[in-house]
PyMOL Python script that loads the backbone (N, CA, C, O; Angstrom):
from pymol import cmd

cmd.read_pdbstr("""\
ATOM      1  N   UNK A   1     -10.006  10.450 -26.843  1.00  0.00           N
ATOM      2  CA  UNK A   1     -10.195   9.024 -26.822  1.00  0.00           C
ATOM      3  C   UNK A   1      -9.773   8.487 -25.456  1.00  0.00           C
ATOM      4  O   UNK A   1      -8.771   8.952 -24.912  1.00  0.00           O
ATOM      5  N   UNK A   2     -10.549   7.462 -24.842  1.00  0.00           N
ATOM      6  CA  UNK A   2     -10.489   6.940 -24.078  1.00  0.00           C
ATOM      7  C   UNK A   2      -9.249   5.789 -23.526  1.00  0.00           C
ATOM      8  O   UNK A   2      -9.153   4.704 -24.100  1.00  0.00           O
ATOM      9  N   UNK A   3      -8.396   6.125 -22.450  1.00  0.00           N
ATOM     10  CA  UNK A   3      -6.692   4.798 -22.583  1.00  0.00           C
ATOM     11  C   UNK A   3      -7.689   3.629 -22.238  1.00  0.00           C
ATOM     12  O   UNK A   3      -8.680   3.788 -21.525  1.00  0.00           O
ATOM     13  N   UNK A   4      -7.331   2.464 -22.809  1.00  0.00           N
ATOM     14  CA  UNK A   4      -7.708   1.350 -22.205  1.00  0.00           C
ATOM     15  C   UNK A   4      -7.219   0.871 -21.076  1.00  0.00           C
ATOM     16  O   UNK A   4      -6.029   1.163 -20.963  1.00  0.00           O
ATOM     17  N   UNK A   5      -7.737   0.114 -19.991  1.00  0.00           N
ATOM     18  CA  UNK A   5      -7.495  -0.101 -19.133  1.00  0.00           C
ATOM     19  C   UNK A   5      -6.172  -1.232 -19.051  1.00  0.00           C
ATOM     20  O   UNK A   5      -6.444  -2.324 -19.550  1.00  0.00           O
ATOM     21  N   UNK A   6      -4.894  -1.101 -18.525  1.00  0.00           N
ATOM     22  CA  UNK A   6      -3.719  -1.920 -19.380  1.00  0.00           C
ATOM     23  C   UNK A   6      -2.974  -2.648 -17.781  1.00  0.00           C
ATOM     24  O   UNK A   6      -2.312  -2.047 -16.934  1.00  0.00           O
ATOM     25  N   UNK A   7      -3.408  -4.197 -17.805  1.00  0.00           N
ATOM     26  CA  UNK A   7      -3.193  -4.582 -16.264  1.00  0.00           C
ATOM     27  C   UNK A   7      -1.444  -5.212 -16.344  1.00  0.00           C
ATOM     28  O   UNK A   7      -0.850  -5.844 -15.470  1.00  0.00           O
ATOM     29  N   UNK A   8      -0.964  -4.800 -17.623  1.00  0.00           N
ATOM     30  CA  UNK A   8       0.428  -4.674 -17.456  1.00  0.00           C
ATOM     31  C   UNK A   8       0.969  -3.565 -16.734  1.00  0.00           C
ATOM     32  O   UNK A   8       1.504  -3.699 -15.633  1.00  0.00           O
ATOM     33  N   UNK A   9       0.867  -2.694 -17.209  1.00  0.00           N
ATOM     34  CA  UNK A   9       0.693  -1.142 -16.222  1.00  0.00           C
ATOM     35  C   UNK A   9       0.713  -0.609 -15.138  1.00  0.00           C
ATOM     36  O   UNK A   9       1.090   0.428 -14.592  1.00  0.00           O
ATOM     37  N   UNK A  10       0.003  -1.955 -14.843  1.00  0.00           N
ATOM     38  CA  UNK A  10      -0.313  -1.706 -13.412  1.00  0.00           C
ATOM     39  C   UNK A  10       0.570  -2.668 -12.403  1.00  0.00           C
ATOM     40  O   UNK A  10       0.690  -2.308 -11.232  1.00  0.00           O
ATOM     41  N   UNK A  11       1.134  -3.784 -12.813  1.00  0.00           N
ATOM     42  CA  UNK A  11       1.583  -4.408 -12.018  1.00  0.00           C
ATOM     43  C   UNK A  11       2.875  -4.413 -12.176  1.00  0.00           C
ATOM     44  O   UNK A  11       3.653  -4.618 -11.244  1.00  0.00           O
ATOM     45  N   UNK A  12       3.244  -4.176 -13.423  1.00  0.00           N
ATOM     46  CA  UNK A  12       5.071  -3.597 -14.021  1.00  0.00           C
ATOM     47  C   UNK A  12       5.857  -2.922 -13.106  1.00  0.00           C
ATOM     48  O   UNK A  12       5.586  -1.747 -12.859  1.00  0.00           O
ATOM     49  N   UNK A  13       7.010  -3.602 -12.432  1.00  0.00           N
ATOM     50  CA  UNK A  13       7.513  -2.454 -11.759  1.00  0.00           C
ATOM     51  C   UNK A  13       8.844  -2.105 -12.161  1.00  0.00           C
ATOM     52  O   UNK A  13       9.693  -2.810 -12.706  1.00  0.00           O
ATOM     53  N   UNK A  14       8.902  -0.573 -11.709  1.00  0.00           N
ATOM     54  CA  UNK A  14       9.950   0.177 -12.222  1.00  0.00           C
ATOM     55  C   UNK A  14      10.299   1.140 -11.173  1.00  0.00           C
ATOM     56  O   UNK A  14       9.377   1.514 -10.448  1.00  0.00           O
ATOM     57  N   UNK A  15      11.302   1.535 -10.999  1.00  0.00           N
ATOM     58  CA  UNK A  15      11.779   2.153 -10.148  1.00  0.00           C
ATOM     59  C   UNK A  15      11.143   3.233  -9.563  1.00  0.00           C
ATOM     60  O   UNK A  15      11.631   3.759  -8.563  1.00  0.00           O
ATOM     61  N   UNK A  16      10.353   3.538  -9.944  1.00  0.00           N
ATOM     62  CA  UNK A  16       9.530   5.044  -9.804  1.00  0.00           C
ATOM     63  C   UNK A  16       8.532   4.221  -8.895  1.00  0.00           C
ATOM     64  O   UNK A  16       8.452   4.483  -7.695  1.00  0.00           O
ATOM     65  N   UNK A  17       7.783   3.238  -9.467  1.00  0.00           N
ATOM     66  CA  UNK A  17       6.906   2.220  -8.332  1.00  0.00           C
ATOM     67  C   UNK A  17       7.153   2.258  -7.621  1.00  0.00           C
ATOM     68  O   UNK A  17       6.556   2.946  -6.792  1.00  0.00           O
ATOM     69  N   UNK A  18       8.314   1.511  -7.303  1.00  0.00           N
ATOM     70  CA  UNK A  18       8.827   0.826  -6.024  1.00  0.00           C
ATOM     71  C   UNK A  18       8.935   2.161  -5.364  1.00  0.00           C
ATOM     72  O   UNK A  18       8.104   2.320  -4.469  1.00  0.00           O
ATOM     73  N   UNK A  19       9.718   3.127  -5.569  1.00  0.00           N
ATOM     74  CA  UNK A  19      10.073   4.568  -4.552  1.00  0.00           C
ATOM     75  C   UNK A  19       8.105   4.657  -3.840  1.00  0.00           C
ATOM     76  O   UNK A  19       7.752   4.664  -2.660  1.00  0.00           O
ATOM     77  N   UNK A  20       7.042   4.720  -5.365  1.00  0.00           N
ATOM     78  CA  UNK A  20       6.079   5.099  -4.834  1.00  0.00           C
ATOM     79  C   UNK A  20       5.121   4.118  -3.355  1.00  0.00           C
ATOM     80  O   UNK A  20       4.422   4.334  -2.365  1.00  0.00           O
ATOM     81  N   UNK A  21       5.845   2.810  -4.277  1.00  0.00           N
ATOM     82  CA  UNK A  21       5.386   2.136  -3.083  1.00  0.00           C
ATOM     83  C   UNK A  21       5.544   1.887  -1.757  1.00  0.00           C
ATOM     84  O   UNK A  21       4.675   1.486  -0.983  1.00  0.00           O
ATOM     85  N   UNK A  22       7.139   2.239  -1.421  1.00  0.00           N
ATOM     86  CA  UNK A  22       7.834   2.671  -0.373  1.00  0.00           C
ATOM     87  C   UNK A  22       7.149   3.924   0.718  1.00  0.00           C
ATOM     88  O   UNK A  22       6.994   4.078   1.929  1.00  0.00           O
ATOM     89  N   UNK A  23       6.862   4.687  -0.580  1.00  0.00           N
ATOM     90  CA  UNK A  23       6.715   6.377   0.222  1.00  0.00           C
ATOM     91  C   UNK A  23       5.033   5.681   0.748  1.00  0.00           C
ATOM     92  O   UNK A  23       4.798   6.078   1.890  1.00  0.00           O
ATOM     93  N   UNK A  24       3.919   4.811   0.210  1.00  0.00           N
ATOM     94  CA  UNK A  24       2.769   4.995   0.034  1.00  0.00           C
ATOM     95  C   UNK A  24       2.771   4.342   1.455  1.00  0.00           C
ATOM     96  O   UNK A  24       2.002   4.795   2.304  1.00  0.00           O
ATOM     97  N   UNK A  25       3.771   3.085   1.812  1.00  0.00           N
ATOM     98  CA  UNK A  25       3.829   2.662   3.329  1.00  0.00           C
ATOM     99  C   UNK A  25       3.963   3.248   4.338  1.00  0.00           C
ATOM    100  O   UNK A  25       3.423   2.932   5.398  1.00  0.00           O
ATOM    101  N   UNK A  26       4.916   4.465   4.114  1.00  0.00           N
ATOM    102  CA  UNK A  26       5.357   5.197   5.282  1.00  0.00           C
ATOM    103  C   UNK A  26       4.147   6.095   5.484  1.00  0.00           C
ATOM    104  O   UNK A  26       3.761   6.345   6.625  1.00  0.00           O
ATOM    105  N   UNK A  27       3.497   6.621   4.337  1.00  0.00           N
ATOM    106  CA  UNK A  27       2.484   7.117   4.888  1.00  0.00           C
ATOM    107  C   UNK A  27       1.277   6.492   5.596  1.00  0.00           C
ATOM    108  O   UNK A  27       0.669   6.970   6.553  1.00  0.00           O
ATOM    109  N   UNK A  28       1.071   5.491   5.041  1.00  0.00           N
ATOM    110  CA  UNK A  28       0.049   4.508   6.093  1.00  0.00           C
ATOM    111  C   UNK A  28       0.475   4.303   7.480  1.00  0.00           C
ATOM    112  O   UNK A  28      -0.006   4.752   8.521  1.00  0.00           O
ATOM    113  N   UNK A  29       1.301   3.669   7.315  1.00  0.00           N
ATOM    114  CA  UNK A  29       2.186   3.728   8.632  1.00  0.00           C
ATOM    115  C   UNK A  29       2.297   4.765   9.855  1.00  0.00           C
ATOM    116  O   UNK A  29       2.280   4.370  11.021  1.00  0.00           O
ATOM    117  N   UNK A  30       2.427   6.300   9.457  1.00  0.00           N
ATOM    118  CA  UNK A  30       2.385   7.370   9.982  1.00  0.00           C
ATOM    119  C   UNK A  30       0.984   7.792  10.398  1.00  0.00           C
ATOM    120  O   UNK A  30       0.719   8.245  11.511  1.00  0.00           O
ATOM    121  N   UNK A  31      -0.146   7.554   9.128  1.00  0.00           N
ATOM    122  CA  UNK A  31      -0.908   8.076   9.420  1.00  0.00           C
ATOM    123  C   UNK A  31      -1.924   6.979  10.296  1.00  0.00           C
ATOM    124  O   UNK A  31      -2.804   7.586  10.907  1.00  0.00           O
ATOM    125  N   UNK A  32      -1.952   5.898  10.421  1.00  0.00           N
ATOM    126  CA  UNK A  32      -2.043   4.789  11.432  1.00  0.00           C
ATOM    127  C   UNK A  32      -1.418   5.463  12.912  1.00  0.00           C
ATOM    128  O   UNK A  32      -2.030   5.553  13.977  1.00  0.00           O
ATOM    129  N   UNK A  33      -0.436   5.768  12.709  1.00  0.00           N
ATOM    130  CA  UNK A  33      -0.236   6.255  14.235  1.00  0.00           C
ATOM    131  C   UNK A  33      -0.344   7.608  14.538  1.00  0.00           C
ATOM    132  O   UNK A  33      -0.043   7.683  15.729  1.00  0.00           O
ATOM    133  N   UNK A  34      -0.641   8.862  14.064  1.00  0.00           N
ATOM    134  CA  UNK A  34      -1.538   9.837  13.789  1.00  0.00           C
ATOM    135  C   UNK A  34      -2.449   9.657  14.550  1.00  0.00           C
ATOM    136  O   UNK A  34      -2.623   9.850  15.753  1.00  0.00           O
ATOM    137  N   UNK A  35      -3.285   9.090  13.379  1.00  0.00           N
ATOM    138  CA  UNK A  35      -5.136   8.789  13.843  1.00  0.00           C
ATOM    139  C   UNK A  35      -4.792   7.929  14.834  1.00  0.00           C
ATOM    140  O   UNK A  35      -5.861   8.087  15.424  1.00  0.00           O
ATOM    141  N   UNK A  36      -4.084   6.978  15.678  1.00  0.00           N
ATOM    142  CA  UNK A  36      -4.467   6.409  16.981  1.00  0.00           C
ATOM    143  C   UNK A  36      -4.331   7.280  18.037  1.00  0.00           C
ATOM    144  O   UNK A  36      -5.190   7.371  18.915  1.00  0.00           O
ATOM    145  N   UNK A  37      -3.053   8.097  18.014  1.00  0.00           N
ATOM    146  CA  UNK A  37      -2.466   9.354  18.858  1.00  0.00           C
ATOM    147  C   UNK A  37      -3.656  10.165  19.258  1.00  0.00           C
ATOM    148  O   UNK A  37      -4.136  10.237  20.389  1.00  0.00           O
ATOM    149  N   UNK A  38      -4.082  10.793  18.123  1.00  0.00           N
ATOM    150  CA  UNK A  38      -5.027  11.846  17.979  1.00  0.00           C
ATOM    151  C   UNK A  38      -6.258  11.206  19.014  1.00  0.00           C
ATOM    152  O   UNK A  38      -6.564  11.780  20.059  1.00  0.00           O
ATOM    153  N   UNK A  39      -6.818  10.110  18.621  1.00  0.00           N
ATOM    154  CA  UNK A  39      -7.908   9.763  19.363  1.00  0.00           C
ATOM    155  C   UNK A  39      -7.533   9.424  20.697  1.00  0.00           C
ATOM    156  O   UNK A  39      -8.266   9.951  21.534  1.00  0.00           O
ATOM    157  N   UNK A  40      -6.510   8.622  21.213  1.00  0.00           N
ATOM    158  CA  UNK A  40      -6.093   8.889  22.782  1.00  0.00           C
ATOM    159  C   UNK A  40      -6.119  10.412  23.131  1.00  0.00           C
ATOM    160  O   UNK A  40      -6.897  10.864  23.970  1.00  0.00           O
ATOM    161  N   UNK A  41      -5.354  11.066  22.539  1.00  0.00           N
ATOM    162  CA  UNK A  41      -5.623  12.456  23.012  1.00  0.00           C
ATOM    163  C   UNK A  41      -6.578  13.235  23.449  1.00  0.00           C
ATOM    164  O   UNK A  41      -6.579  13.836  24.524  1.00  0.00           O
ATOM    165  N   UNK A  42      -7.530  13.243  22.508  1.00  0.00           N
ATOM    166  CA  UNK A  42      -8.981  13.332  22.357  1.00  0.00           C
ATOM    167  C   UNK A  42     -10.264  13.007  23.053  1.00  0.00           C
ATOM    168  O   UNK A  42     -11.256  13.668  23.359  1.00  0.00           O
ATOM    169  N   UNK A  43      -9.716  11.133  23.269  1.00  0.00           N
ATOM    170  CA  UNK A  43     -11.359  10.715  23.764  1.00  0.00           C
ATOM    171  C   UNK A  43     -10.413   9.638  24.657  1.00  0.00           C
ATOM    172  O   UNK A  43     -11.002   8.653  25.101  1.00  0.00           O
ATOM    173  N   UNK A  44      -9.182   9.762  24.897  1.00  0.00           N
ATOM    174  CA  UNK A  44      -9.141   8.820  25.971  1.00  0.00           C
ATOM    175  C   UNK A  44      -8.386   7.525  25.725  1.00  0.00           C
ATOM    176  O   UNK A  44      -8.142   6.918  24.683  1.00  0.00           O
ATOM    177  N   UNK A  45      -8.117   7.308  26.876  1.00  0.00           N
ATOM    178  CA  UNK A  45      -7.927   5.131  26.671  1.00  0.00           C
ATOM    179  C   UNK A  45      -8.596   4.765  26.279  1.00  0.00           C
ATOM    180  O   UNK A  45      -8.086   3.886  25.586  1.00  0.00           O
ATOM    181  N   UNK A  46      -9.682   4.744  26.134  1.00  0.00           N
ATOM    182  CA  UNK A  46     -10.683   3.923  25.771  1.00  0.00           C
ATOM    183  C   UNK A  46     -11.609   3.655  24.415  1.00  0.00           C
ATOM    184  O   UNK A  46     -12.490   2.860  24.089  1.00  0.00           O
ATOM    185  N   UNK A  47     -10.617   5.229  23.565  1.00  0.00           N
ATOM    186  CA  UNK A  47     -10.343   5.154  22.254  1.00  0.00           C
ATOM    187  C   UNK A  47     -10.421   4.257  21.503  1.00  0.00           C
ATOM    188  O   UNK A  47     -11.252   4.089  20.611  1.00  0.00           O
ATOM    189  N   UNK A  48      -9.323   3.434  21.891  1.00  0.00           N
ATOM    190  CA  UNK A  48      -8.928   1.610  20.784  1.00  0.00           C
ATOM    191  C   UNK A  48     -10.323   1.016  20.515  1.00  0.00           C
ATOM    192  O   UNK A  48     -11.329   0.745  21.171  1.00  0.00           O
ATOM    193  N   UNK A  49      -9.871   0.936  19.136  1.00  0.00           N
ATOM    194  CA  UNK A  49     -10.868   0.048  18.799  1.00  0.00           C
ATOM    195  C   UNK A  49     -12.393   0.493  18.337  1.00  0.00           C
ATOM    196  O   UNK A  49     -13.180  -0.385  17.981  1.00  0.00           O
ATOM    197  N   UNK A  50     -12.774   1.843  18.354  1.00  0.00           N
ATOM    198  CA  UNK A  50     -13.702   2.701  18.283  1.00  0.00           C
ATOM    199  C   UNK A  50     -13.556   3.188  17.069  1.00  0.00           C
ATOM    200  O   UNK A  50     -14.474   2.736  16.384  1.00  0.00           O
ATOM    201  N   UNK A  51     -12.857   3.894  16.436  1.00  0.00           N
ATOM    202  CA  UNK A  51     -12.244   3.934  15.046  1.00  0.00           C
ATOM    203  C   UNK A  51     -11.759   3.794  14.395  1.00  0.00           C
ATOM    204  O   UNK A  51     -10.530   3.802  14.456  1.00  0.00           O
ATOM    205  N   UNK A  52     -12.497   3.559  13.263  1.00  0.00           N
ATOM    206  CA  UNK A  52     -12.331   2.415  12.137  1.00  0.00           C
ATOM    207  C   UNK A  52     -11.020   2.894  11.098  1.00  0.00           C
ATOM    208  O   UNK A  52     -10.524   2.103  10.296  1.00  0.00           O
ATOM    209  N   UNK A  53     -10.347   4.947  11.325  1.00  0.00           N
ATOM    210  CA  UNK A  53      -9.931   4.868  10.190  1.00  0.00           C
ATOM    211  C   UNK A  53      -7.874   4.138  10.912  1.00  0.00           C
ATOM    212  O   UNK A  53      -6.836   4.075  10.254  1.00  0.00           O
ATOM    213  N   UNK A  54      -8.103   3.774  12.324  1.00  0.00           N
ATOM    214  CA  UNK A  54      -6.773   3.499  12.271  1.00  0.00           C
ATOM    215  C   UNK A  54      -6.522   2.569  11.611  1.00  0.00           C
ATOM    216  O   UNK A  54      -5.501   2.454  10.932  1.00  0.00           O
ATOM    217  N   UNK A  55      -7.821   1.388  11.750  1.00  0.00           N
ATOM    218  CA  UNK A  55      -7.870  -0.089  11.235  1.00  0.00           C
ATOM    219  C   UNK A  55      -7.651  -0.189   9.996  1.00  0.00           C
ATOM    220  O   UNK A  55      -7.066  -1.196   9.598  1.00  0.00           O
ATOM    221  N   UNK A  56      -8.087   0.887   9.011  1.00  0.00           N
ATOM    222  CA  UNK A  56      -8.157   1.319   8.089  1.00  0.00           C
ATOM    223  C   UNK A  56      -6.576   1.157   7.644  1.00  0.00           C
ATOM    224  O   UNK A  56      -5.952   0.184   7.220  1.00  0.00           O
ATOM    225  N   UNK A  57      -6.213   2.444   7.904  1.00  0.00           N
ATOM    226  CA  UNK A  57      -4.354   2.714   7.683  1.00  0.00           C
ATOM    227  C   UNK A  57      -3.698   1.248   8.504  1.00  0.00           C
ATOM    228  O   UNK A  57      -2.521   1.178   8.150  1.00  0.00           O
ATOM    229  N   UNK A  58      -3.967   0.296   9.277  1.00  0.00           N
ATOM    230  CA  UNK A  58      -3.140  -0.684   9.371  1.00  0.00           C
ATOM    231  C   UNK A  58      -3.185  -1.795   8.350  1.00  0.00           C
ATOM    232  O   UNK A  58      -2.175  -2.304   7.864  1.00  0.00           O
ATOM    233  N   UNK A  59      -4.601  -2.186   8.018  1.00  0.00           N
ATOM    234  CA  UNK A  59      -4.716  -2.994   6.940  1.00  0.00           C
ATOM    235  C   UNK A  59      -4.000  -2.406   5.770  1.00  0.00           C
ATOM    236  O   UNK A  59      -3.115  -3.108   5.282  1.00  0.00           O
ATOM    237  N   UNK A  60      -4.188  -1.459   5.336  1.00  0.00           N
ATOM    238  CA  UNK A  60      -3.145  -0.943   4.316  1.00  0.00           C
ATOM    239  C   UNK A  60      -1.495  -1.316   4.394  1.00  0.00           C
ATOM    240  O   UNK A  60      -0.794  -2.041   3.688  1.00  0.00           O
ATOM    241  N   UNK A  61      -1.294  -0.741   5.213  1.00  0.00           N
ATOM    242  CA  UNK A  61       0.317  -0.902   5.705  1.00  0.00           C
ATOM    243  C   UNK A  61       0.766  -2.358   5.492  1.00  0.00           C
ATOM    244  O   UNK A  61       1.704  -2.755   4.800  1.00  0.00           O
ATOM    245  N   UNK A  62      -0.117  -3.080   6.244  1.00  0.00           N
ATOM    246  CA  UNK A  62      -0.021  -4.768   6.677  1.00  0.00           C
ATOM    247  C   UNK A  62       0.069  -5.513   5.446  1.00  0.00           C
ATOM    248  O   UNK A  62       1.046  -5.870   4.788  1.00  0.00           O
ATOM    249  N   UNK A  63      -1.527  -5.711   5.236  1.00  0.00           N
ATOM    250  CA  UNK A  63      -1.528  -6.235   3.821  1.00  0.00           C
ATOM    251  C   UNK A  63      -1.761  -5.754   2.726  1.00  0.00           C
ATOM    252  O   UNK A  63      -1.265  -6.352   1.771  1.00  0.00           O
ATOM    253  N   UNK A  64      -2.387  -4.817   2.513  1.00  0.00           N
ATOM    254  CA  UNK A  64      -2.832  -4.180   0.646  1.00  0.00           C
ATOM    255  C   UNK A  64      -1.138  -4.072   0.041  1.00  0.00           C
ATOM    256  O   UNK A  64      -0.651  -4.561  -0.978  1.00  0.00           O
ATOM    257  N   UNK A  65      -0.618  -3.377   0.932  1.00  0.00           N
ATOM    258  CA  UNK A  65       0.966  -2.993   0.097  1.00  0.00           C
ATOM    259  C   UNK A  65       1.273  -3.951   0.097  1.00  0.00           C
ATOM    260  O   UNK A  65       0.804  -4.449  -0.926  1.00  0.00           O
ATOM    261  N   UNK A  66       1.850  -4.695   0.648  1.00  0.00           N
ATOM    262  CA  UNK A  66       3.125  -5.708   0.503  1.00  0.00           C
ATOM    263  C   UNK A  66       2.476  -6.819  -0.496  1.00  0.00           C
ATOM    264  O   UNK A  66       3.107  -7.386  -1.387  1.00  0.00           O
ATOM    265  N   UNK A  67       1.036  -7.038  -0.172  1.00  0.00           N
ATOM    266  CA  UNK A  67       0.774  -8.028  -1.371  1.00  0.00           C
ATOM    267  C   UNK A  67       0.753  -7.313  -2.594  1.00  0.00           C
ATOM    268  O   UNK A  67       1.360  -7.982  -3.431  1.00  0.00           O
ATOM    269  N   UNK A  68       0.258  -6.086  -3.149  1.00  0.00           N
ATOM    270  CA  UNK A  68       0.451  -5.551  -4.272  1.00  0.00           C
ATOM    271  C   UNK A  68       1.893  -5.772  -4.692  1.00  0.00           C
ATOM    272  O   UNK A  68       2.310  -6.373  -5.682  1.00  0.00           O
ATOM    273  N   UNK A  69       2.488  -5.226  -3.833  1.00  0.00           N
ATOM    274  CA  UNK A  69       4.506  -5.327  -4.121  1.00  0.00           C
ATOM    275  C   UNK A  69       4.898  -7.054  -4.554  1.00  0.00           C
ATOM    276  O   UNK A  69       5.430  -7.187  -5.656  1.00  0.00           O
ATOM    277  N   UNK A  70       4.704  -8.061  -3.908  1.00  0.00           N
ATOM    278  CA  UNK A  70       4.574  -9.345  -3.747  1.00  0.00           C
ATOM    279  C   UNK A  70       4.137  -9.705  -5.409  1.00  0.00           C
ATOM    280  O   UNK A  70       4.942 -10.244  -6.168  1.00  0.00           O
ATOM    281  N   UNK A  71       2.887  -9.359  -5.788  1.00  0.00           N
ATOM    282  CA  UNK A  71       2.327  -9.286  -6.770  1.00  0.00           C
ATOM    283  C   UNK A  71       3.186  -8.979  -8.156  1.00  0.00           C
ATOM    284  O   UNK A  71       3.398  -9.804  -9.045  1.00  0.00           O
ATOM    285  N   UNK A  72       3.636  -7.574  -8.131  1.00  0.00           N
ATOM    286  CA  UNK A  72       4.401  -6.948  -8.842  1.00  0.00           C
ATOM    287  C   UNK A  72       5.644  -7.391  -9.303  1.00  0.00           C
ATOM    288  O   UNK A  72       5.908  -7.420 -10.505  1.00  0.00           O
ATOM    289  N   UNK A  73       6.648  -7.837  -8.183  1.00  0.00           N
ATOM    290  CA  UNK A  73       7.497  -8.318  -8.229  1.00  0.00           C
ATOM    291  C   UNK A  73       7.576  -9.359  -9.108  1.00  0.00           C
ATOM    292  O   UNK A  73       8.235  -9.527 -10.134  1.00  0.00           O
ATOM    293  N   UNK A  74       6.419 -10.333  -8.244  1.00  0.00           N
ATOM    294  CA  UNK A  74       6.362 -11.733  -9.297  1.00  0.00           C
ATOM    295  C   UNK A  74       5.789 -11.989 -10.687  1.00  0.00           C
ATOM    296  O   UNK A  74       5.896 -13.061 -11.281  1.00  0.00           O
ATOM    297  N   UNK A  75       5.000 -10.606 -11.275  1.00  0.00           N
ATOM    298  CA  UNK A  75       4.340 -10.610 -12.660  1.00  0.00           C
ATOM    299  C   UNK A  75       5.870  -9.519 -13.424  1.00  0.00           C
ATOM    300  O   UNK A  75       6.168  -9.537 -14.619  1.00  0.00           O
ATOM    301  N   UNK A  76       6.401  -8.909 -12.634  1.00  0.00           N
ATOM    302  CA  UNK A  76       7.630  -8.700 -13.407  1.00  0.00           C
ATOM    303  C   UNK A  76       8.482  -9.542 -13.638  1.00  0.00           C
ATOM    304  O   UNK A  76       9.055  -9.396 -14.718  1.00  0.00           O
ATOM    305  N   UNK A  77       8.866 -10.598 -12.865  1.00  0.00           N
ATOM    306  CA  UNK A  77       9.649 -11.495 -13.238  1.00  0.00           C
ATOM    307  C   UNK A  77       9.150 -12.441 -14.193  1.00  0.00           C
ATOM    308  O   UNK A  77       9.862 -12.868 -15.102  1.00  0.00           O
ATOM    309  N   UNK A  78       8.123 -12.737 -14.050  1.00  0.00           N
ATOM    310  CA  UNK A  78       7.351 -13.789 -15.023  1.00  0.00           C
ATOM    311  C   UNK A  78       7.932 -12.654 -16.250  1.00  0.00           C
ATOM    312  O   UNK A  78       8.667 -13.080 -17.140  1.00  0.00           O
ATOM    313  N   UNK A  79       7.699 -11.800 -16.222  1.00  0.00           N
ATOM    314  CA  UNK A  79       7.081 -10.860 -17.801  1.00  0.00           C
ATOM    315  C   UNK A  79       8.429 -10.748 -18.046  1.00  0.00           C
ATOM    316  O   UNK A  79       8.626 -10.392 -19.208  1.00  0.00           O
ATOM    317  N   UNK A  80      10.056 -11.014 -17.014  1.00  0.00           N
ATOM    318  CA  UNK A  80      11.421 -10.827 -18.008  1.00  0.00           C
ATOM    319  C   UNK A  80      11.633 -12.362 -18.583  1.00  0.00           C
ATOM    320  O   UNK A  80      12.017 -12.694 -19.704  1.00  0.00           O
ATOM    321  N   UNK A  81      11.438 -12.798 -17.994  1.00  0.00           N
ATOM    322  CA  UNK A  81      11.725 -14.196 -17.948  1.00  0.00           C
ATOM    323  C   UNK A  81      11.498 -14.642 -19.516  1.00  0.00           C
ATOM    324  O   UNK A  81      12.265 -15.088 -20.369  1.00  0.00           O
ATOM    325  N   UNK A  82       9.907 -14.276 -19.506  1.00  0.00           N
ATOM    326  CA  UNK A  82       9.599 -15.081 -20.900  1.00  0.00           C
ATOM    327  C   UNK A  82      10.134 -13.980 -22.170  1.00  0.00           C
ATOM    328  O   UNK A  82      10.209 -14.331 -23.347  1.00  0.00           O
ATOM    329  N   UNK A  83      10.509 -12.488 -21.633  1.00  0.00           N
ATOM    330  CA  UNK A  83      10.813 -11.845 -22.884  1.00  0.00           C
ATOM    331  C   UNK A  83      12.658 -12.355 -23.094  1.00  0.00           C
ATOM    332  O   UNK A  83      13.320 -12.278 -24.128  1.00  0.00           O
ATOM    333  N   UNK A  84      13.046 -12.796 -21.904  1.00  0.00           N
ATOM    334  CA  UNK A  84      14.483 -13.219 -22.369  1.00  0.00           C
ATOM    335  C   UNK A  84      14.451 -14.804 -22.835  1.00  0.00           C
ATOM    336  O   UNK A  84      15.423 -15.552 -22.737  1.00  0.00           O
ATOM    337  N   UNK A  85      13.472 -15.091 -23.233  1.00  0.00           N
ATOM    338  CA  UNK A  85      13.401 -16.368 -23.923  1.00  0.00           C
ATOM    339  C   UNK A  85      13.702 -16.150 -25.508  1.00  0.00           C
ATOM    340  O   UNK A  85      13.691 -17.111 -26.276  1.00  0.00           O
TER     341      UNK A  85
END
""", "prot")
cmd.dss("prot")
cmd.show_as("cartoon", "prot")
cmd.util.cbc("prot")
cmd.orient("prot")
């Protein structure tokens, strides 16, 4: 049988999250400067801006995480709030 799709689940955080969400930055982060390294190395100064996957790993880093976290945070608090009512 099929899990239903459960958007408590997903935004609930618990300690295991947060570690994952932590570790999921550093890897963007790293691999953002990786893939920029690599392509100076490679093809030059003139690299920047030519590939898309650094832009890629910065938008991640920048905004996808922290607003997911942002997100999380604040649908967990909503969700103690009203169960300690």
């Amino acid at each position: 049988m099929k899990k239903k799709f459960n958007l408590s689940e997903f935004f609930t955080l618990n300690w295991k999250k947060v570690f994952l969400i932590i570790v999921a930055w550093f890897v963007a982060v790293i691999l953002h400067n990786i893939v920029y390294g690599l392509g100076i190395y490679f093809w030059g100064e003139n690299f920047w801006g030519v590939n898309g996957d650094e832009a890629f790993f910065f938008i991640i880093a920048i905004f996808v995480i922290p607003v997911y976290f942002l997100i999380s945070v604040v649908y967990s608090l909503i969700k103690w709030l009203r169960k300690k009512k």
